[in-house]
Structure formats: C-alpha cells, structure tokens
N, C-alpha and C positions, 0 to 999 in steps of 0.2 A: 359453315357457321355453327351449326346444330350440335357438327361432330366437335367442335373447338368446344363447347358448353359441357358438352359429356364429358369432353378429358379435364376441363376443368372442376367439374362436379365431383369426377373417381379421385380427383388430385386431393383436393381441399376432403373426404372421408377421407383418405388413404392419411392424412398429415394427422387428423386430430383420434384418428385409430394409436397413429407412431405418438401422438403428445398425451392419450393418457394414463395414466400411472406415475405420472414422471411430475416434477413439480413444477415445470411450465407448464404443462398440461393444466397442473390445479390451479395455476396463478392465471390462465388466462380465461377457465372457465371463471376460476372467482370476477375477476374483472367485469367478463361477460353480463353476470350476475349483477353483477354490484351498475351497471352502464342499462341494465332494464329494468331494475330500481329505478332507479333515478329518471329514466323515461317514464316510468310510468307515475311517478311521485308529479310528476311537471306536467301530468295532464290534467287543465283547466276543469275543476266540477263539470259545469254546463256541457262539456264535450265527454265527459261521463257516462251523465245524465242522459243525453244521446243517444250516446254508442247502448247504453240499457233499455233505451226504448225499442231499438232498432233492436237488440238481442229478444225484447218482449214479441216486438211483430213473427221474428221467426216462427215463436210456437205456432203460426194461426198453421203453416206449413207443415209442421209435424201432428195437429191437429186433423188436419186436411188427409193426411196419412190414415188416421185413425180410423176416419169417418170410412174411408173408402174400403178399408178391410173389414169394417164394420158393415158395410152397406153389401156389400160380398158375403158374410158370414150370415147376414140376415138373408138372401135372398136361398142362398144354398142350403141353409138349416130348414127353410119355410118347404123348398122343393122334397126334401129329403123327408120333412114331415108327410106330406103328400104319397111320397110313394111308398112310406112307413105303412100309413093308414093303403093306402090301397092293398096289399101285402095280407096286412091284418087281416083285413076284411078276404080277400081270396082265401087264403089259409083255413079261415073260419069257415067257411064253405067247403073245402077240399076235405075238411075236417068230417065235416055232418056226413057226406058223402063217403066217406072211407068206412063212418062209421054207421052207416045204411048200407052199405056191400055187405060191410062185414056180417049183421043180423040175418039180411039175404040168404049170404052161404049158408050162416049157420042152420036156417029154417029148411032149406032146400033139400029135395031127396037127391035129383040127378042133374036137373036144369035151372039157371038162373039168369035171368033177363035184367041186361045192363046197359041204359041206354038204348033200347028198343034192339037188343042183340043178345042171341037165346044162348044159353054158355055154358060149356060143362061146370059141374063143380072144380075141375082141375084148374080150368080156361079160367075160369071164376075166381079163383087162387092165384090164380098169376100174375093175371090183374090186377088184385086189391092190393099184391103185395109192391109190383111196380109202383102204382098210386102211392104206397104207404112210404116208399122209399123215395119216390120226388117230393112228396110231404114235407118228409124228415129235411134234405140237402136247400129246400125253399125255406122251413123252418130256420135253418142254420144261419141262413141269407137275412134273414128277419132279426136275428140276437146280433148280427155284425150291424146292418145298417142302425139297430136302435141302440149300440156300442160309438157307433159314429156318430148319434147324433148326440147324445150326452157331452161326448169331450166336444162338439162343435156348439152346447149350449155354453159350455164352460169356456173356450173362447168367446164366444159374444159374450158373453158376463165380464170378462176381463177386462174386454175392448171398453163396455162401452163402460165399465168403472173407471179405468184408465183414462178416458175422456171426459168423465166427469172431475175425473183429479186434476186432470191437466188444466181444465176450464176455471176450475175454480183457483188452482197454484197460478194463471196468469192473472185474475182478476186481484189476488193479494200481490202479486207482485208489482201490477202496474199501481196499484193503490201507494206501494211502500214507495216508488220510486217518485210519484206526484209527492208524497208527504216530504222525501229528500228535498224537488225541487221548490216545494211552498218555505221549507227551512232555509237554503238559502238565498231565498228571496230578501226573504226575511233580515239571512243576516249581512246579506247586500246591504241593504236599506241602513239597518243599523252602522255598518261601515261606514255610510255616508253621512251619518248624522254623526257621526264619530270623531272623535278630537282627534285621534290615533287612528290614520286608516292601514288595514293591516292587507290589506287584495291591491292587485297590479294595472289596477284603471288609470285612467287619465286625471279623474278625480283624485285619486292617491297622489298622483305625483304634481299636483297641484297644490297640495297640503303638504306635503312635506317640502316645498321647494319654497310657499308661505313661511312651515316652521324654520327653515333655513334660514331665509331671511330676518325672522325676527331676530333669533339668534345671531346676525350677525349686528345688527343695530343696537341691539343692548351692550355686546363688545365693544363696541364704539362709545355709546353711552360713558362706560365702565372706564374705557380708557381716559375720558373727556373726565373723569371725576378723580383718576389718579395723579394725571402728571400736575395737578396743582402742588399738591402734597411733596409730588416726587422733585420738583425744580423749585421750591420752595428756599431764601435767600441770596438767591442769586441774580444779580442787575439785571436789571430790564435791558433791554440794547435801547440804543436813541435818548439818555437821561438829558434834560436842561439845566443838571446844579449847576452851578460855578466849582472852580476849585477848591474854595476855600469851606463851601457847605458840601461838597465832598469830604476834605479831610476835617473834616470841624468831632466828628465824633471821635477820631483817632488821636487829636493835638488834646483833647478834654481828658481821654482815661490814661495819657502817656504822661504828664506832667499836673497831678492836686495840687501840687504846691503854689506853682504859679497862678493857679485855679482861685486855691483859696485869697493869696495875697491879694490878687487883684479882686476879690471878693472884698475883704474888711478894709482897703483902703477906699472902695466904693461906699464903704461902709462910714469912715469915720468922717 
C-alpha cells in the first residue's frame, strides 16, 4: 500500500513538473488559485477568529523554546563566570609569585631558595622561566574563556529580548483579535436588529422568507386593484334584464326619429 502511495506521489510531481510552462499548466494552477480563494473567502468569521486564537496559543510553545535556551545560557554563562574568576584570581597569584622569583634571582649571588628547595641560579632560571611560560599559555586560556563569555552574554541579551518581544507581540495580538471578536458581536446584533439581514443565520432566512412573502401579497393586492379597470364594460355573467331592457339602449340611438315622434305626440 505504502509503495502504491510513493508511485502515486512521484506520478502526480512528475505530471505537474511536465504541466508547467505550458498553458494547462497555468490555467490549472490559476484554477487552483482561484478554488483557495474562494475556500478561503467562505470561511465563517467566528472559525477565523478561532483558527487565530489557536495560531496565538502556539507562541506560548515557541516561547517555551525561549525560555529553555535562555535557562541554558544563564546557567552556563553563570558557571563560566565562576571559573573566569577562579582563573583570575590564580593567575594573580602565579603572577606575584613569578614576580618574587624573579627579584630572588636577581638579588642572589649562587643560591636561591624556592619553595623550601635550595637552587642554583641556573635551576633558578629554569624555573621561573617554565613558571612564566605556563603563565603566559593559562593567561591565553583566560582572554578565550572571557571572549566566550561576552558573545554568550550577547546571547542571553538576545534571548531574553526576544522574549520580551514575543511576550509583548502575543499580548497585542490576542488584544486585536478580542477587539475583531467584540466588532462582530456587535455587528451580529446589528444584523439582527436589521431590516436587511445580510449573514447566513436562521434569522436571516427567516426575514427574508417574511420579506418574500410580503412581496407576494401586495402582488395580489395590485393584481386585485387592476383587473377592475382591466375588464371594465363587459357583462357581468348571470344578468336578470328582460330582452327588451337589454336592447332598449340600442332601439333608442338607432332610430331619433321614431324617438322624437313619439315624444311630441305624447306631447300634444
């Protein structure tokens, strides 16, 4: 199975090595591009807001890093002090002593007494010069380790600056992203007080399925207020005239004459 995963893995490089330069290649990186937009455009605030909390807690771990190189740098710089000054202080010794031999021979006629051990001047000479020469090679040892502890204060200065930056860049961050979450609380709430709800709650689509409705009943309304106008002289179905008060307005505008006649002999 493992090795099926491999040849599938060398398959799927090996294709998009052969697709780029070529313009499938760019039309399906664009795609690709254009498909994590849009995932990432459809990811809910709140699960944001989240995912940036959860990205805040991380630092306490690279924090944690800090401290421990820091907790390291301090115990090793502290030892290193220690046996700076021990050093110091020998040397300074070895010193006074190199330079009490040395007065010794100068004074001495034949013999010199070193350490309760009676010495020619030669023996005397050889001596101080061994001495002078472990001096020097401890001395040496003395300018490296106080070379080492400089750049190792200069690390700890770093660290624990670095950790005070860090400390302080999570406390602005987690500040910005509480102010993000108190904002869309906020314009939560407003939404719902909202004539227009513009977010994908159940509220929203409760309001808009209300404004639906209105809109369909004023349609109705609207309709109910044209077709009087629009069917306007045309029989009713079901009338009770008789025939003759049917055609009575037709026999009146088709003959005045008979109209009037039979007017003025009503008349005379």
């Amino acid at each position: 199975m493992f090795k099926k995963l491999v040849i599938v893995g060398l398959a799927s490089v090996v294709t998009v090595m052969a697709l780029q330069g070529t313009r499938l290649g760019s039309f399906l990186l664009s795609e690709a591009r254009s498909l994590r937009e849009r995932a990432e455009a459809a990811i809910p605030p709140e699960r944001e807001i989240a995912r940036l909390r959860q990205e805040i807690r991380k630092l306490d771990k690279d924090m944690y890093e800090i401290v421990d190189q820091l907790a390291k740098e301090n115990v090793q710089t502290t030892q290193l002090q220690e046996r700076i000054k021990e050093l110091q202080v020998s040397q300074g010794r070895a010193k006074e002593l190199l330079e009490a031999r040395a007065e010794a021979i100068k004074k001495a006629d034949q013999y010199v007494v070193f350490d309760n051990r009676k010495l020619t001047l030669a023996q005397a000479r050889q001596m101080l010069e061994e001495g002078v020469r472990r001096y020097t090679l401890q001395q040496k040892t003395l300018e490296s380790m106080e070379q080492a502890l400089a750049a190792r204060l200069r690390i700890r200065d770093a660290l624990m600056q670095q950790l005070e930056t860090m400390k302080n860049q999570k406390l602005e961050l987690a500040a910005a992203v509480d102010t993000l979450e108190a904002e869309l609380t906020v314009l939560k709430l407003q939404q719902m007080e909202s004539k227009y709800q513009t977010d994908d709650s159940r509220l929203a689509h409760i309001k808009e399925s209300i404004r639906n409705l209105q809109t369909q009943i004023q349609v109705e309304r609207e309709k109910l207020r044209l077709l009087p106008t629009a069917l306007e002289g045309l029989p009713a179905p079901g009338t009770d005239k008789s025939v003759d008060e049917i055609m009575a307005p037709l026999r009146q505008s088709s003959n005045p004459l008979v109209s009037d006649r039979t007017t003025g002999n009503a008349n005379q």
